[in-house]
N, CA, C and O atoms as a CHARMM CRD file, in Angstrom:
* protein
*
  316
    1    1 UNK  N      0.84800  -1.17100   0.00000 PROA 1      0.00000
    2    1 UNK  CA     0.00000   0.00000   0.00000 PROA 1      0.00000
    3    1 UNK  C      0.89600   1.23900   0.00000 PROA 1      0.00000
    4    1 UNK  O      1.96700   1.32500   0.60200 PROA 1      0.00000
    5    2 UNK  N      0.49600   1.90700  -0.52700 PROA 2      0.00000
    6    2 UNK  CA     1.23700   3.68200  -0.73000 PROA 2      0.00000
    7    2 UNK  C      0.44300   4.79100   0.02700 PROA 2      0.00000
    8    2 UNK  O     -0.68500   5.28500   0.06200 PROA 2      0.00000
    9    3 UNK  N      0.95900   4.83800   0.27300 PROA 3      0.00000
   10    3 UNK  CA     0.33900   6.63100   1.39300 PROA 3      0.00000
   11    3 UNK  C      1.18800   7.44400   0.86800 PROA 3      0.00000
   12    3 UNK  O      2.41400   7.33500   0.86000 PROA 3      0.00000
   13    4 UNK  N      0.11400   8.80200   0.13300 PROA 4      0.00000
   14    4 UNK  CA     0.66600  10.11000  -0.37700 PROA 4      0.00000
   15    4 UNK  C     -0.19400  11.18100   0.64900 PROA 4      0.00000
   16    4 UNK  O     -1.37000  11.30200   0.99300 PROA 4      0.00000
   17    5 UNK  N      1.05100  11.85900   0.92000 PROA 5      0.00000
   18    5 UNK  CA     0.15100  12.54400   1.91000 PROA 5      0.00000
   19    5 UNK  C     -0.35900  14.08000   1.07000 PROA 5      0.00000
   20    5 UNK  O      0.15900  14.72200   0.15600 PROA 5      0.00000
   21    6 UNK  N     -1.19000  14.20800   1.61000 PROA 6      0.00000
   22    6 UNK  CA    -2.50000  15.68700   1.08600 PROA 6      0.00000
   23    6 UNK  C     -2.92700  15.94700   2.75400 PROA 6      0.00000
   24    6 UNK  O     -2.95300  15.25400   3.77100 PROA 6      0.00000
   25    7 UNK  N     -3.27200  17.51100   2.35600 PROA 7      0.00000
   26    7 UNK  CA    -3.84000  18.06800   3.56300 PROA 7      0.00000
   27    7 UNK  C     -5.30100  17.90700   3.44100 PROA 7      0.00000
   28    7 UNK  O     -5.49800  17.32200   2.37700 PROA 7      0.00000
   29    8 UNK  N     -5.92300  18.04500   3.77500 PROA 8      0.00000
   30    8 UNK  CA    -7.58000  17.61000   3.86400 PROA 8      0.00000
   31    8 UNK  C     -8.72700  18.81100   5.13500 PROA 8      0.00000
   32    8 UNK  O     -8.17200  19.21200   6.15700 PROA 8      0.00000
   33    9 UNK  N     -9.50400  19.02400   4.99400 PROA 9      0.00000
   34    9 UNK  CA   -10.07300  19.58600   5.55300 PROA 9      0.00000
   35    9 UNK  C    -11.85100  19.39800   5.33900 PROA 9      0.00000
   36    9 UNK  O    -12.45700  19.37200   4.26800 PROA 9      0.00000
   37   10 UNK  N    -12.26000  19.31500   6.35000 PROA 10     0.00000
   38   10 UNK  CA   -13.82200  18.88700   6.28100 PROA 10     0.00000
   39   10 UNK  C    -14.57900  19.79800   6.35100 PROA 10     0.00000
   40   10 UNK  O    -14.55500  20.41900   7.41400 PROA 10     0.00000
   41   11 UNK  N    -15.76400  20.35700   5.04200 PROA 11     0.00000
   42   11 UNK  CA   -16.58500  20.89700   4.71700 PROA 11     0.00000
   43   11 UNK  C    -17.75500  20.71200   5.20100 PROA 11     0.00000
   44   11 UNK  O    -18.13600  19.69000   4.63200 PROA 11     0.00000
   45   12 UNK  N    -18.49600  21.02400   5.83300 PROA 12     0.00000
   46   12 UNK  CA   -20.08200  20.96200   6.35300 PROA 12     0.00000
   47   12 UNK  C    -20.95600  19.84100   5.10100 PROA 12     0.00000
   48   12 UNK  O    -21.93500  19.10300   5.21800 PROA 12     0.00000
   49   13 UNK  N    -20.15100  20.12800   4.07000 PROA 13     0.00000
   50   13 UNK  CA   -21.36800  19.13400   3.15600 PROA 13     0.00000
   51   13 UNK  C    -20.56100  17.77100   2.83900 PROA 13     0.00000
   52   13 UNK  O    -20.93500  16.93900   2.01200 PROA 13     0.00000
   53   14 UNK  N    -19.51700  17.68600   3.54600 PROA 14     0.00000
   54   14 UNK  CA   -18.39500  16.32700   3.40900 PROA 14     0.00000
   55   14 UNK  C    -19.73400  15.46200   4.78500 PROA 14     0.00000
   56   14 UNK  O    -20.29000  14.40500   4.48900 PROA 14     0.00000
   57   15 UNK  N    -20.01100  16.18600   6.19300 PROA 15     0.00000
   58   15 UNK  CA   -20.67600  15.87000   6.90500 PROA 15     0.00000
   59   15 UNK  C    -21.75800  15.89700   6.35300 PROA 15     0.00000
   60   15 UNK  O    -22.10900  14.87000   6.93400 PROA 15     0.00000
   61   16 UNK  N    -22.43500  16.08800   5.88100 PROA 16     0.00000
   62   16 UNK  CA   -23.87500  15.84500   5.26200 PROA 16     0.00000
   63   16 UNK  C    -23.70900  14.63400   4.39300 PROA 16     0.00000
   64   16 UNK  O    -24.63600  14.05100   3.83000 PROA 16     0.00000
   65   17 UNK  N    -22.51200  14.33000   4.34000 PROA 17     0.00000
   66   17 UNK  CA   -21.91500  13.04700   3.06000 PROA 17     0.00000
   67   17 UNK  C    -22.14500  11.83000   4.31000 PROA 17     0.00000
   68   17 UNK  O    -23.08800  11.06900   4.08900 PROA 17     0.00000
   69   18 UNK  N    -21.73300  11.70500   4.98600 PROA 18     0.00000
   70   18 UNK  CA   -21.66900  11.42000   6.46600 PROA 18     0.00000
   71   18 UNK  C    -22.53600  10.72600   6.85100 PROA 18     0.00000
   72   18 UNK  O    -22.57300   9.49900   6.94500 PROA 18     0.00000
   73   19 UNK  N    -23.62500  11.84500   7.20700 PROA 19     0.00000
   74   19 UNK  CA   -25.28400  11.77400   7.88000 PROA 19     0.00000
   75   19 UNK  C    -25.32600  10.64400   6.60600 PROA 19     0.00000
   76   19 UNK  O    -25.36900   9.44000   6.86000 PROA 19     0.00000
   77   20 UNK  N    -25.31200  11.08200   5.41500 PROA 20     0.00000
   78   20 UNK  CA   -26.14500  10.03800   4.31400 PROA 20     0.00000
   79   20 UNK  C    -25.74700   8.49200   4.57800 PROA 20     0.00000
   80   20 UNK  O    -26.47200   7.51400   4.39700 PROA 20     0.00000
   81   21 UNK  N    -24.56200   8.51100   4.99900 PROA 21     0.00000
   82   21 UNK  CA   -23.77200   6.83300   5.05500 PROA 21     0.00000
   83   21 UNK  C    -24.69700   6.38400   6.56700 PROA 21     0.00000
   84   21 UNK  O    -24.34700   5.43400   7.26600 PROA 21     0.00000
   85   22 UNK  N    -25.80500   7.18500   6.86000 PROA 22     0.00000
   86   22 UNK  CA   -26.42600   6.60800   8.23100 PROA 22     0.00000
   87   22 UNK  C    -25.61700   7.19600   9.33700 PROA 22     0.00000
   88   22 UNK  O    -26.49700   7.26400  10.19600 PROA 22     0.00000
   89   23 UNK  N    -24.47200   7.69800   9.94000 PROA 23     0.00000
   90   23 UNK  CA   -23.63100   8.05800  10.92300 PROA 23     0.00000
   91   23 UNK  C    -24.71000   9.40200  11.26500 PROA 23     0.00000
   92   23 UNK  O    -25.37500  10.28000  10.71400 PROA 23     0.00000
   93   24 UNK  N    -24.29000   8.77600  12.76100 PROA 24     0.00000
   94   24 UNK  CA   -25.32400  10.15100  13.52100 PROA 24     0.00000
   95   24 UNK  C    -23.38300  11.63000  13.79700 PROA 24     0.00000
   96   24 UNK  O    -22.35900  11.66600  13.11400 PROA 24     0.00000
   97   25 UNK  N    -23.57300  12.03900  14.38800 PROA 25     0.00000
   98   25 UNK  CA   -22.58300  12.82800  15.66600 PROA 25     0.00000
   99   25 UNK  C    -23.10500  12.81600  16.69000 PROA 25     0.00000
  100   25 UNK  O    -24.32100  12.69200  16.55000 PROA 25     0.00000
  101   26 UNK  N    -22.58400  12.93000  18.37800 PROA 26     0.00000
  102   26 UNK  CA   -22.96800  13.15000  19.19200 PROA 26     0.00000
  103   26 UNK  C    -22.05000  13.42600  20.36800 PROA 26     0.00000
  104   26 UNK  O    -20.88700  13.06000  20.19800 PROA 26     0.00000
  105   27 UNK  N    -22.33500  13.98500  21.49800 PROA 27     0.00000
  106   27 UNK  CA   -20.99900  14.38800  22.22400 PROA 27     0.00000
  107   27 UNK  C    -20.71300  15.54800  21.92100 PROA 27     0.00000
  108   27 UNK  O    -20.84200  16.08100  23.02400 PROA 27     0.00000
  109   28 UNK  N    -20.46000  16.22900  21.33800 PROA 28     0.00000
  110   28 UNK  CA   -20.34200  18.14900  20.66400 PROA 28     0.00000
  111   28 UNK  C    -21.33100  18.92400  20.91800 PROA 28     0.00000
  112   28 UNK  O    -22.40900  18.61200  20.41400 PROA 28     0.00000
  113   29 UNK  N    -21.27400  19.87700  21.57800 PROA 29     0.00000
  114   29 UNK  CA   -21.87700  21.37500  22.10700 PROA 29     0.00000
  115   29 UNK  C    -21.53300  22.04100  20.93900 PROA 29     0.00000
  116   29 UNK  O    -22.21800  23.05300  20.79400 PROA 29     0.00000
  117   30 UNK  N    -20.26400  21.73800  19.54300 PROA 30     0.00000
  118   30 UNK  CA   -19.94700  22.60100  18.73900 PROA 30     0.00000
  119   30 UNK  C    -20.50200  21.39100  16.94200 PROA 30     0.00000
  120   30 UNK  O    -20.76000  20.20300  16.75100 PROA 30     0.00000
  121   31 UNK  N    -20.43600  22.45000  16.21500 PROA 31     0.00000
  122   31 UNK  CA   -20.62800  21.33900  14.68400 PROA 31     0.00000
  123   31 UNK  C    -19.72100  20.40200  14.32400 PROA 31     0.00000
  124   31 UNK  O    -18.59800  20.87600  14.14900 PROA 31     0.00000
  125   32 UNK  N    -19.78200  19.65000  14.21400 PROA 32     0.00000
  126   32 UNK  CA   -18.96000  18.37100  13.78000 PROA 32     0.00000
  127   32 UNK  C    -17.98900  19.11500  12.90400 PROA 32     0.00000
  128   32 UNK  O    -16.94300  19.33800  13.51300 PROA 32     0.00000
  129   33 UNK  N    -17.99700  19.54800  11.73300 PROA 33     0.00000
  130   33 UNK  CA   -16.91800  19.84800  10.46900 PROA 33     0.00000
  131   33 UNK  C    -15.72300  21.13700  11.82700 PROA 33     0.00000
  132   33 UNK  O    -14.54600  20.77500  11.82100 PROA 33     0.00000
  133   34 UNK  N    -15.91600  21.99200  12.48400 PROA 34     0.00000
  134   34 UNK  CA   -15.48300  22.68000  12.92200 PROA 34     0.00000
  135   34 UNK  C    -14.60400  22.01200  13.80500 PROA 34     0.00000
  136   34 UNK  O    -13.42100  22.34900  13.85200 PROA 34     0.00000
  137   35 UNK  N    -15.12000  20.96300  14.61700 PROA 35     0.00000
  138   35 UNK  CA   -14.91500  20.63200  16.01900 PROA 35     0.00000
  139   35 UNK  C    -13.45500  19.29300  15.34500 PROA 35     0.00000
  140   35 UNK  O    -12.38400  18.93200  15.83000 PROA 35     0.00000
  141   36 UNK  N    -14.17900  18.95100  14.09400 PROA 36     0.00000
  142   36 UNK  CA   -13.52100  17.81700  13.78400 PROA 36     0.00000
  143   36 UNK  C    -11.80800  18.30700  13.35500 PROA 36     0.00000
  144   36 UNK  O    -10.75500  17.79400  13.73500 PROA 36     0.00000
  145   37 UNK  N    -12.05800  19.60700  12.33300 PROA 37     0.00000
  146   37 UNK  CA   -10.92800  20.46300  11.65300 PROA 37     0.00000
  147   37 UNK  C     -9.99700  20.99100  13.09100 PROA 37     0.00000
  148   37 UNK  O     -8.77500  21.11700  13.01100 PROA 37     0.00000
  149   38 UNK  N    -10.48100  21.17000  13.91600 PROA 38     0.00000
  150   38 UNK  CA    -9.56700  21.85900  15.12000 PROA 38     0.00000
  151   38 UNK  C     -8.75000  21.00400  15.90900 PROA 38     0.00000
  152   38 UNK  O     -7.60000  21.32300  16.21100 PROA 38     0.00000
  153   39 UNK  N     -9.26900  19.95600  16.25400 PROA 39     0.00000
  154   39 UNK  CA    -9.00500  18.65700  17.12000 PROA 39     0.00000
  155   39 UNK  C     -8.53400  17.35400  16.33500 PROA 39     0.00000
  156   39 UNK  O     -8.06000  16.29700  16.75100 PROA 39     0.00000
  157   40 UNK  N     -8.80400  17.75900  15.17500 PROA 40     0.00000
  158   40 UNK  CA    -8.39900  16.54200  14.38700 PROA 40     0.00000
  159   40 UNK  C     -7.50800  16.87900  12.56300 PROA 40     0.00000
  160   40 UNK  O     -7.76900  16.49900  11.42200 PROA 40     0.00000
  161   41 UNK  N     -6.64000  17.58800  13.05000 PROA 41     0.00000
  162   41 UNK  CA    -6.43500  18.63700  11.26100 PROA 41     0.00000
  163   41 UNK  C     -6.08600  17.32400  10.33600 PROA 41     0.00000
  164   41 UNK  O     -5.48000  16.43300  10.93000 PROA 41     0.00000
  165   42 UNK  N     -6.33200  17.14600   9.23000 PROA 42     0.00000
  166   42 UNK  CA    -6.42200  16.79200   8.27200 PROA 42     0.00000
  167   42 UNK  C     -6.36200  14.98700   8.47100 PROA 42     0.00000
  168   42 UNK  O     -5.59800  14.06900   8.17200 PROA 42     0.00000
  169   43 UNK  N     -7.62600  15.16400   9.13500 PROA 43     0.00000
  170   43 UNK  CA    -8.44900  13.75900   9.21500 PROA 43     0.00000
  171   43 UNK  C     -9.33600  13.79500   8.20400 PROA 43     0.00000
  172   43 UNK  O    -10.26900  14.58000   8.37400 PROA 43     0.00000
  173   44 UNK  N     -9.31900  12.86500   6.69500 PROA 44     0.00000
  174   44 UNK  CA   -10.47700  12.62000   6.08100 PROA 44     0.00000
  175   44 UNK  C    -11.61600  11.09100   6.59300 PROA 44     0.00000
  176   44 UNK  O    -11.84500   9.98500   6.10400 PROA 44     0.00000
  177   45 UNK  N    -12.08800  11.87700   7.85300 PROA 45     0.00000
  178   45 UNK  CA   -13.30200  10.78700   8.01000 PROA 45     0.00000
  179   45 UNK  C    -13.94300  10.39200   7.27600 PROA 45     0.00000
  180   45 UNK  O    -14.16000   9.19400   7.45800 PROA 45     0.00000
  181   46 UNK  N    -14.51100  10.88700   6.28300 PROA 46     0.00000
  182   46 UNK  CA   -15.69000  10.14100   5.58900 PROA 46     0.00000
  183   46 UNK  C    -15.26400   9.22900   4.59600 PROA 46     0.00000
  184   46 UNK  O    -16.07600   8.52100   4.00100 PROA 46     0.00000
  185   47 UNK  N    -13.31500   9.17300   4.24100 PROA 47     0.00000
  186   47 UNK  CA   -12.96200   7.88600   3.39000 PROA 47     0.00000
  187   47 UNK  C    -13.00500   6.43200   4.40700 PROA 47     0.00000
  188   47 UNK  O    -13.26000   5.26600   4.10600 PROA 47     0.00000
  189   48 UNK  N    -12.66000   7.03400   5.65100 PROA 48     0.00000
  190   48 UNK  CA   -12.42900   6.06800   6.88800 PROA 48     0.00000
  191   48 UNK  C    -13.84400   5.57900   6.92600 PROA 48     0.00000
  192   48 UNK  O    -14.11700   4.49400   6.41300 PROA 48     0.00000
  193   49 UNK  N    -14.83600   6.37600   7.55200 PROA 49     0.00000
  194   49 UNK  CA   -16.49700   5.61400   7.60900 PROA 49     0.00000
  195   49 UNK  C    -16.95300   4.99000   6.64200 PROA 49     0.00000
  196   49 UNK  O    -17.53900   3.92300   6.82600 PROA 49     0.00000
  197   50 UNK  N    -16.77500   5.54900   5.32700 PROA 50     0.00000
  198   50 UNK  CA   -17.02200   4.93000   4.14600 PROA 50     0.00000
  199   50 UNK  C    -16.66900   3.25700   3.54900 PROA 50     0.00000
  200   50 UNK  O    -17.32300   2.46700   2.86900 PROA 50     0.00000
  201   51 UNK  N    -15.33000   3.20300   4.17400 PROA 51     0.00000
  202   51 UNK  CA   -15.23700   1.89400   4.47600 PROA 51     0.00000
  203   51 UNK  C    -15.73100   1.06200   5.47500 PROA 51     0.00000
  204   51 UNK  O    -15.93900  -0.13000   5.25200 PROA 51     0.00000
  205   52 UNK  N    -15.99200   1.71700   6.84200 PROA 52     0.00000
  206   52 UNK  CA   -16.18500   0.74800   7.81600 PROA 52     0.00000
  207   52 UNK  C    -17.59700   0.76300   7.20300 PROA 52     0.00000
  208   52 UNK  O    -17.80500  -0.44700   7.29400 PROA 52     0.00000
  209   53 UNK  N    -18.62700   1.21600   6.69100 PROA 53     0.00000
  210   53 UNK  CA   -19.82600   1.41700   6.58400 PROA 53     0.00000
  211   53 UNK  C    -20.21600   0.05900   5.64700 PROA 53     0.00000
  212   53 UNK  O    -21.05800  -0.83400   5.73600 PROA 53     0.00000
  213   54 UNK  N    -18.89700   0.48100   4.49400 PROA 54     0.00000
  214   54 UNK  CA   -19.02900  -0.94900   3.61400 PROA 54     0.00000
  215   54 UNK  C    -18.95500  -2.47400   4.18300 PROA 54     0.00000
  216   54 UNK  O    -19.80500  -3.35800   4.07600 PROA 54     0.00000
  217   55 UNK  N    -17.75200  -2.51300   4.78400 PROA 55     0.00000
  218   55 UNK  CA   -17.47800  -3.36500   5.77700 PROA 55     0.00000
  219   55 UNK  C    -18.28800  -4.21500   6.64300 PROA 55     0.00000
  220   55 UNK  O    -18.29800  -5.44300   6.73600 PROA 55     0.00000
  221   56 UNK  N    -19.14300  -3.09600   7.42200 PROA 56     0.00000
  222   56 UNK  CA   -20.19000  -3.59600   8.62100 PROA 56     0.00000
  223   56 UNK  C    -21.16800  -4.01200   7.85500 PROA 56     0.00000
  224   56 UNK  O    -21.79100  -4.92600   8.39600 PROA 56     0.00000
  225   57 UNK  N    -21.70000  -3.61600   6.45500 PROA 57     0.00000
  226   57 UNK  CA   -23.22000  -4.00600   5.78700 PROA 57     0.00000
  227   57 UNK  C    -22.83100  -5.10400   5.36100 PROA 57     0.00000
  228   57 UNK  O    -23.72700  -5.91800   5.13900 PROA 57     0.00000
  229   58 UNK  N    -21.58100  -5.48200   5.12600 PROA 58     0.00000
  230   58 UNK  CA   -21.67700  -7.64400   4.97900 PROA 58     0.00000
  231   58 UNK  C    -21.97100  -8.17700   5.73300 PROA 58     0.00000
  232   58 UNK  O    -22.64800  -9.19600   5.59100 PROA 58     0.00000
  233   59 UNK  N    -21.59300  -7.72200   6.84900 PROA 59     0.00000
  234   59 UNK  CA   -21.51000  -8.66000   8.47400 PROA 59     0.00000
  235   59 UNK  C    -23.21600  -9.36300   8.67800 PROA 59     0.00000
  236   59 UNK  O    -23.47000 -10.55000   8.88400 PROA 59     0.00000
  237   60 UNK  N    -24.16000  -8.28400   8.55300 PROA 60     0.00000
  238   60 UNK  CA   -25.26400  -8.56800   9.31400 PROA 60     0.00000
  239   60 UNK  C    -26.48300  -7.75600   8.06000 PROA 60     0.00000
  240   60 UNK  O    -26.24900  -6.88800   7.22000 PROA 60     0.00000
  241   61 UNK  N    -27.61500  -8.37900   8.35100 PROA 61     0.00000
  242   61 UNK  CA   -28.60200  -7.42100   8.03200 PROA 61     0.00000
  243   61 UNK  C    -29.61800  -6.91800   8.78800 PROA 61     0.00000
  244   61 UNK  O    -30.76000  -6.54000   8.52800 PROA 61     0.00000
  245   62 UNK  N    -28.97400  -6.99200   9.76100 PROA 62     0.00000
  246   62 UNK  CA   -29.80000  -6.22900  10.75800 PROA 62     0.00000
  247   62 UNK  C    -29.65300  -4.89100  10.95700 PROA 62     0.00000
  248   62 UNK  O    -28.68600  -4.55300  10.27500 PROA 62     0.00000
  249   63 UNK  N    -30.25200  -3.63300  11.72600 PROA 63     0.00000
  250   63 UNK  CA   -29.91700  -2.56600  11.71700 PROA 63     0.00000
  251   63 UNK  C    -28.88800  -2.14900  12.45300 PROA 63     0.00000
  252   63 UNK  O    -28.80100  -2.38900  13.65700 PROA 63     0.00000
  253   64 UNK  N    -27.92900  -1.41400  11.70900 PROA 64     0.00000
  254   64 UNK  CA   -26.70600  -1.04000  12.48300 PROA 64     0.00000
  255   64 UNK  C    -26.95300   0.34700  13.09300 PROA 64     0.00000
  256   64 UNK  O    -27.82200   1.14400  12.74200 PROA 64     0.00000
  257   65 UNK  N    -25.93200   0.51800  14.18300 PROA 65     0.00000
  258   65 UNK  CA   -26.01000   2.14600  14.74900 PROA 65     0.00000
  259   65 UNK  C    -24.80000   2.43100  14.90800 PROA 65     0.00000
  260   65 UNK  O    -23.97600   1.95000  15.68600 PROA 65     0.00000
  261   66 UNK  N    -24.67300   3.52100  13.87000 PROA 66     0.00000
  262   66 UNK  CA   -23.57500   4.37800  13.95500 PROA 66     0.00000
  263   66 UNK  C    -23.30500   5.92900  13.97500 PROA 66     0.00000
  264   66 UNK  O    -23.56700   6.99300  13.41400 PROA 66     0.00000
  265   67 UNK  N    -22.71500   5.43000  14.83700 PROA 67     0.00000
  266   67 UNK  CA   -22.46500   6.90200  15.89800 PROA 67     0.00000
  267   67 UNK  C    -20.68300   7.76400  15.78500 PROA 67     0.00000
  268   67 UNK  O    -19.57900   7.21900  15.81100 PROA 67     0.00000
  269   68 UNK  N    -20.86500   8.53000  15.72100 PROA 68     0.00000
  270   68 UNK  CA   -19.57300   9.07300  15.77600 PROA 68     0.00000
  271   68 UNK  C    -19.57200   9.98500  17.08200 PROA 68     0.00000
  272   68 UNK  O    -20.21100  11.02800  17.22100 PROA 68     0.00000
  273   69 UNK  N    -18.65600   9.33500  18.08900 PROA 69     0.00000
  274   69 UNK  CA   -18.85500  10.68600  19.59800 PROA 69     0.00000
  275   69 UNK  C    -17.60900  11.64900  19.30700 PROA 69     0.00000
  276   69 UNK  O    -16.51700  11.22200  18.93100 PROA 69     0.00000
  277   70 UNK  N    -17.84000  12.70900  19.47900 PROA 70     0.00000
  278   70 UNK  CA   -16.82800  13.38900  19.99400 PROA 70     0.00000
  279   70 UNK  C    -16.82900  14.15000  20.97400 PROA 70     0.00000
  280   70 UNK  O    -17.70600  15.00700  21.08400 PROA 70     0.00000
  281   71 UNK  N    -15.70800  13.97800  22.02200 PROA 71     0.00000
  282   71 UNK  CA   -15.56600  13.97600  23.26700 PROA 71     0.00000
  283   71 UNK  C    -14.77800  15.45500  23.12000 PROA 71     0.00000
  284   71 UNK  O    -13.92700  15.79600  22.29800 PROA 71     0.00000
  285   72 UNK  N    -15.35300  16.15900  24.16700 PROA 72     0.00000
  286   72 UNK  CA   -15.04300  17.75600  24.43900 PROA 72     0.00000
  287   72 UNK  C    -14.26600  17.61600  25.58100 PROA 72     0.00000
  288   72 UNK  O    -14.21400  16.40100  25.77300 PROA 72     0.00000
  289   73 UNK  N    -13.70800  18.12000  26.34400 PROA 73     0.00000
  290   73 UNK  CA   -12.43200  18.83300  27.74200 PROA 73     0.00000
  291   73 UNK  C    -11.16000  18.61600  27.25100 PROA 73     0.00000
  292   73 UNK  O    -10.55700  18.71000  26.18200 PROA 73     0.00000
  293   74 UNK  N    -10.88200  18.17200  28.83500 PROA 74     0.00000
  294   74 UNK  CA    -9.57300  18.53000  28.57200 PROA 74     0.00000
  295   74 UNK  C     -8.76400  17.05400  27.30700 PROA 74     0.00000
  296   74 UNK  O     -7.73100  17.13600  26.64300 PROA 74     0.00000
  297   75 UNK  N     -9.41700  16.27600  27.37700 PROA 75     0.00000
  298   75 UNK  CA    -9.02400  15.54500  26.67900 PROA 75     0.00000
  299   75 UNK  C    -10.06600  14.66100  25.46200 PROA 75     0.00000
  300   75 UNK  O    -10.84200  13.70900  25.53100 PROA 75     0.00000
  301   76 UNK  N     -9.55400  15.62200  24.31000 PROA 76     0.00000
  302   76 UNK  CA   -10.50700  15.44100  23.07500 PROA 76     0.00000
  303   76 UNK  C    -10.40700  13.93300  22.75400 PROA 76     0.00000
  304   76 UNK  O     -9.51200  13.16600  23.11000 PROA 76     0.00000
  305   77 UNK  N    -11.58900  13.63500  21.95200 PROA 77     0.00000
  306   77 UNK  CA   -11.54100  12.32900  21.05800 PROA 77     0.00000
  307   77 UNK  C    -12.50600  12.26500  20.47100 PROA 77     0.00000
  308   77 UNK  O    -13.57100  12.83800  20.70400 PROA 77     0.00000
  309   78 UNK  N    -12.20700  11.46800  19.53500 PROA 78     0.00000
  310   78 UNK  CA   -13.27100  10.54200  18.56100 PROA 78     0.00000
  311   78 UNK  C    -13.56100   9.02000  18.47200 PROA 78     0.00000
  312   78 UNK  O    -12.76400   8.20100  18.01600 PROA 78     0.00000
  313   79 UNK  N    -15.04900   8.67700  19.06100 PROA 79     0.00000
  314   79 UNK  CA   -14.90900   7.09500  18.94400 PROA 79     0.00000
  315   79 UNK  C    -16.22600   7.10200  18.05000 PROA 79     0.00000
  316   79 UNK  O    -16.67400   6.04700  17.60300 PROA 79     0.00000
């Protein structure tokens, strides 16, 4: 595998790309694209979900829930 690196930055309608793959947000007092760009610089999530999304719809056909948290203080995250 090859990794070229690019800077990346998440657009409000990259997250609306997002919502569509079924992924909620939750955990943020602030907007996801903002909260994500500050705490997370040039994370392209939605190639990352995009796969797990593919991924998880073989597994089962049952209804999945997916959630993206992001965790606010002193110590940020994303699960």
């Amino acid at each position: 595998m090859v990794f070229t690196p690019y800077t990346h930055t998440i657009p409000t309608s990259e997250i609306k790309n997002i919502e569509d793959l079924g992924f909620t947000f939750e955990g943020s007092s602030t907007p996801p694209a903002p909260s994500i760009n500050t705490n997370f610089p040039n994370f392209d999530l939605l190639s990352i979900l995009d796969t797990i999304n593919t991924d998880l719809a073989r597994t089962t056909g049952l209804k999945l829930y997916k959630i993206v948290f992001l965790e606010e203080g002193d110590s940020v995250g994303l699960r």
